[in-house]
Every structure is written in C-alpha cells, then in structure tokens.
C-alpha positions in Angstrom: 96.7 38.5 178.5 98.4 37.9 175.0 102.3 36.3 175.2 104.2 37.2 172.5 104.5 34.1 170.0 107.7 32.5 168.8 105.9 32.5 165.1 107.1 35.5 162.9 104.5 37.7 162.7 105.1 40.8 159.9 102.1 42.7 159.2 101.4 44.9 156.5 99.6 48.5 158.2 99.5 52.0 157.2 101.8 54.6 158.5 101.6 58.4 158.5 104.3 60.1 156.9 104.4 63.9 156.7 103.6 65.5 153.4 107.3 65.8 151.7 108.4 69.5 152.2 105.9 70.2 154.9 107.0 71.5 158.6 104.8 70.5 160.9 103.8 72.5 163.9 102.3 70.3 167.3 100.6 71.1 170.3 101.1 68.5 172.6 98.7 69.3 174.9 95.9 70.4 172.3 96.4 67.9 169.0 93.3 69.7 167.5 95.2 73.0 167.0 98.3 71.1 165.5 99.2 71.6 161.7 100.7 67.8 160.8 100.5 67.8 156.8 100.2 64.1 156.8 99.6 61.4 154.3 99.2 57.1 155.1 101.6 54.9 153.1 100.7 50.9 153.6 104.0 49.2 154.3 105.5 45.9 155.7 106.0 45.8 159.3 108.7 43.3 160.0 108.9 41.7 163.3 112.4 41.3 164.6 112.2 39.4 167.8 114.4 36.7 166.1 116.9 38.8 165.5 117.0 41.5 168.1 120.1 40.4 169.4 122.0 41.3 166.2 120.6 44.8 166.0 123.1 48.0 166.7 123.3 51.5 167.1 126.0 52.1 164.5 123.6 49.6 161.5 120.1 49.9 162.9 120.3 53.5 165.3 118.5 51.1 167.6 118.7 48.2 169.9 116.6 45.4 172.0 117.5 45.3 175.7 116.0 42.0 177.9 116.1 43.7 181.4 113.1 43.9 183.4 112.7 47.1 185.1 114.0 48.1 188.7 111.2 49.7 189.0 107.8 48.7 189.2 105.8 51.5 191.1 106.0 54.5 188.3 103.1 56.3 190.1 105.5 57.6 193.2 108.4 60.3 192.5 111.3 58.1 194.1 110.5 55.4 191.8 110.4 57.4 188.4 114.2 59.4 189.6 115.8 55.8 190.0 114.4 55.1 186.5 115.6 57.7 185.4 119.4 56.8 186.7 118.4 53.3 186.0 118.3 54.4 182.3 121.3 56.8 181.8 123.9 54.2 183.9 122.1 52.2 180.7 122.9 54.4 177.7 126.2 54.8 179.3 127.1 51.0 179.2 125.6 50.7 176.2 128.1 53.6 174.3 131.0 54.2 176.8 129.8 57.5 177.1 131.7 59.7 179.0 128.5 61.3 180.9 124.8 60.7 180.2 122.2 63.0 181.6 118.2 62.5 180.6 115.3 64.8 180.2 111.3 64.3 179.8 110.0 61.2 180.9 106.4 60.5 179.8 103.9 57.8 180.3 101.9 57.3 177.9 98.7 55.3 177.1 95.7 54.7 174.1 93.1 54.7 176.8 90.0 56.5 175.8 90.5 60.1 177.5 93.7 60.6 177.7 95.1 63.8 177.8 97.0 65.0 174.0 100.8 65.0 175.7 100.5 61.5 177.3 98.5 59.7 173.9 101.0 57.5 171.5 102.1 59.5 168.7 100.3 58.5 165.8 103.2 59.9 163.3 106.4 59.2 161.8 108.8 61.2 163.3 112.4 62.0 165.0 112.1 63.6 168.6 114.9 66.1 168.5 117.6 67.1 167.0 120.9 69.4 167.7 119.0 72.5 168.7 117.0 70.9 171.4 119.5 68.9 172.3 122.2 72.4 173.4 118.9 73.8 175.1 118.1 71.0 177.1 122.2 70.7 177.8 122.4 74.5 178.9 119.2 73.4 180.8 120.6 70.8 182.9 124.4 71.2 182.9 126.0 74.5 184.6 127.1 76.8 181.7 130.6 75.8 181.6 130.5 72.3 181.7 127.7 72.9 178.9 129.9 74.6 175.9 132.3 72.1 177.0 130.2 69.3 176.3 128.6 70.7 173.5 132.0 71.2 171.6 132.7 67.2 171.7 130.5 64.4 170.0 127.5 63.8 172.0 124.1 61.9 171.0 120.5 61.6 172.0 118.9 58.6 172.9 115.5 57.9 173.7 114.6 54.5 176.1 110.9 53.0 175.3 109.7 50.7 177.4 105.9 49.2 177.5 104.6 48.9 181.1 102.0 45.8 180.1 102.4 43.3 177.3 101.0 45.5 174.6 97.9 44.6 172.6 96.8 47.8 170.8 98.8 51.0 169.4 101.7 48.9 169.1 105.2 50.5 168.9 107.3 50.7 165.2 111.4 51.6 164.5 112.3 52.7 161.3 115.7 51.2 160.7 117.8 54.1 160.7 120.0 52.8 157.8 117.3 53.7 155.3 116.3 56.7 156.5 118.4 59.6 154.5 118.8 63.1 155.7 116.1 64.3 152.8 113.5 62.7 154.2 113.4 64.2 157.1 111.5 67.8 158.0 111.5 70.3 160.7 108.9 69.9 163.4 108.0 72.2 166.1 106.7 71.5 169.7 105.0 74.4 170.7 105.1 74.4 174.6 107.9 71.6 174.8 107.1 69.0 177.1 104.8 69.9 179.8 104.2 73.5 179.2 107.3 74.7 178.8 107.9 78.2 177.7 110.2 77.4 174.9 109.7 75.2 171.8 111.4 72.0 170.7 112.7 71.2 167.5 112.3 67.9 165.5 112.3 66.2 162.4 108.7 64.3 160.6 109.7 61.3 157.9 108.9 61.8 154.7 107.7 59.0 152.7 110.5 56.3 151.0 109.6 53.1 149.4 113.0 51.5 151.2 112.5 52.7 154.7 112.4 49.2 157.0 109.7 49.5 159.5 110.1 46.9 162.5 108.5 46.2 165.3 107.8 43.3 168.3 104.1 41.6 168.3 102.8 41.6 171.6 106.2 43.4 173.1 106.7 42.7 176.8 107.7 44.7 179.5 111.1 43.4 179.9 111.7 44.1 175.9 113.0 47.9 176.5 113.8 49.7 173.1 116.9 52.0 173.2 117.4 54.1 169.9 119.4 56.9 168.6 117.5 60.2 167.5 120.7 62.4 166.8 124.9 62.4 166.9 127.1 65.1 165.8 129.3 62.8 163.4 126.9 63.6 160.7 128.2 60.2 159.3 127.0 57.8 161.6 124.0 56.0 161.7 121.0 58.2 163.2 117.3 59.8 162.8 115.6 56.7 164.4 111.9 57.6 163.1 109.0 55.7 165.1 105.6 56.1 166.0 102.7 54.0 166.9 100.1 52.3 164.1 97.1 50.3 164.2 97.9 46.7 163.0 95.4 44.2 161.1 92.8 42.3 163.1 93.4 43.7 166.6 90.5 42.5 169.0 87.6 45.8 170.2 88.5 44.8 173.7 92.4 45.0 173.5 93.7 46.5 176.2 95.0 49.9 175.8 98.9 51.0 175.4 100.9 51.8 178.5 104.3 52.5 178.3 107.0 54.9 179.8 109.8 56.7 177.7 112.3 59.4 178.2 115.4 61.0 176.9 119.2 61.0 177.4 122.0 62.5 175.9 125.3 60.9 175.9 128.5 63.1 175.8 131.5 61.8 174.9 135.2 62.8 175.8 
C-alpha cells in the first residue's frame, strides 16, 4: 500500500470543464444517456498537504480535517446513521451553525463494473445550489421549521472522505477564491440521487486560466475533506468545484478509489 510522502508532489493532468455556456443534463444511473458538453484543459495540480492546516472556508470554501473515522463498518445501516451524525455534529463545530441536517450519502469506487451513480465523477462541477438545497430542506425539516430556516443564512457542505489510501482517480478542490460566479453553469440530475422522482440542480465549471486546482497525493483515510458548495451571502466565499482526474504515471495495478461522501446543510440563527 502507497503512504503518502512528505515530498511535494504537484502534478500537471487534464481536467474536464464543461463547454462555456453549455447546461449539462446527467443521468446518474445511465452516464451513456447524459449530455455533458465537455472539453479537457491541462493544468497544475498543487498538492497542499503542507499547508492544509492554513486552509478556510471563508478563503479556500474548503478545509483538511485529521480525524479518523468513528466508523469503520460502512456496509451495515447503524454504522452509516452514526456517520452521518458523526458528520453534521462536524459541520456544526466547524461553522457554529445553529442546526445542521445532511442528505445523500454515497460510496463510491473506480472499480471496473461499477454501477454509474456510485463511479467518481469524472467532471468539474458544484453539487447543488439554492434550489436543491430548499427541496431537500422542505424534504427533511417539517414545513414550518423549513420557511423558517430557509429565510436565514444557511450553507451546503459536502464531507469527502477516502475509505483506503487512494492510488487511482484521485480526488481534486478547486480553490473557491478563483472560481467567479460566470464560470459556473446549470446542471441537471435527472432522477436525483437514487431514483428519485424529482431532479437536482447544480452548477459545471467552466474553464479559467486562474482557477487553483489542489489536491493530496496518496490521501489517507483520516484526511477527510469538508468544502462549501453554496451560502446565501452571495458575497462569501463558495462554489467549491471538484471532481476526480487521472494523474501522470499511475501504476495498471493501482488499486481502485473507495471513498464515502454526503451532504449537510448548515442553518444559521
């Protein structure tokens, strides 16, 4: 198994970027049908392990956490509900959120068969944004305590977290600070997350010469990403664009991606 190395290690790799001005339309659960307009730009890929500790929501939309998991069995239903609390107690220490509730946890891996809606993304893109975000809240929240919510700042976060020290599809942030509200372009979700009935509604990055892609070589398990995809102060730091990419001179028997993700959305009094 590969260790991550103290060495800096930026790579220079190809990302897909939607075609500027194209909406993109994605079927999770049947990638052939999807219409992605896409286009691969070569840029750096800088590895920030040195300085992860410096990184913040309100300069980067994104931050490093050090915490092993509580959990270590994801395959049984108990385990995966006190993840999920695990997470939102962790958005809410992280932001001093007043409530945090989260939404569509997904494993994913690279391995050779998987099904569409568990593969890495292989895209540049923003999860959700404001309209999603109100659905899922009326979703989860009884109606009253939803308008009420709705009508104060709130944010969506989404918590990435590799399951094995990662050796192929690796993981990539794209600094939120260079990512400007033109670049970004709707995306649509047919079916939603595990057949749903109802779409959700995204954002795919455009391409920028002075977007900062970053990422950590050989990230561990215990290196959990947390990173902001939308806030209502359209002023603050947000639109955390990521995906998965193919770097230089990765070994044919690598083993494949595993990681586990899911979504929160902090409200705030």
């Amino acid at each position: 198994m590969q260790k991550a190395s103290a060495a800096t290690r930026d790579v220079d790799a190809a990302i897909r970027y939607v075609v500027r001005g194209e909406k993109a339309t994605f079927y999770a659960g049947d990638r052939e049908k999807s219409h992605w307009p896409g286009e691969d730009h070569t840029v750096t890929i800088h590895d920030i392990r040195a300085g992860k500790d410096r990184l913040a929501f309100d300069r980067n939309g994104f931050v490093v956490l050090d915490e092993p998991s509580p959990v270590s069995d994801f395959d049984d239903p108990a385990g995966l509900e006190s993840y999920s609390r695990y997470c939102e107690a962790t958005v809410q220490r992280l932001t001093g959120a007043a409530k945090v509730v989260s939404f569509g946890v997904i494993r994913r891996t690279s391995a050779t068969g998987t099904h569409g809606h568990n593969q890495p993304a292989t895209g540049a893109h923003v999860d959700y944004g404001g309209k999603t975000v109100a659905d899922f809240t009326r979703q989860i929240l009884p109606a009253e305590e939803a308008d009420e919510r709705l009508a104060k700042r709130h944010m969506l976060f989404n918590v990435w977290r590799p399951l094995a020290t990662v050796e192929s599809a690796p993981f990539t942030l794209c600094d939120a600070s260079t990512v400007r509200r033109e670049d970004l372009f709707p995306s649509e979700i047919v079916g939603g997350l595990g057949g749903m009935d109802f779409s959700l509604w995204g954002f795919n990055l455009a391409y920028r010469p002075d977007h900062r892609w970053c990422w950590l070589p050989y990230q561990q398990p215990e290196e959990m990403m947390v990173f902001k995809l939308f806030d209502t102060d359209a002023d603050a730091v947000q639109f955390t664009a990521h995906t998965s990419f193919a770097p230089p001179d990765v070994p044919d028997d690598a083993r494949p991606r595993e990681s586990i993700e899911l979504r929160t959305i902090a409200y705030f009094d």
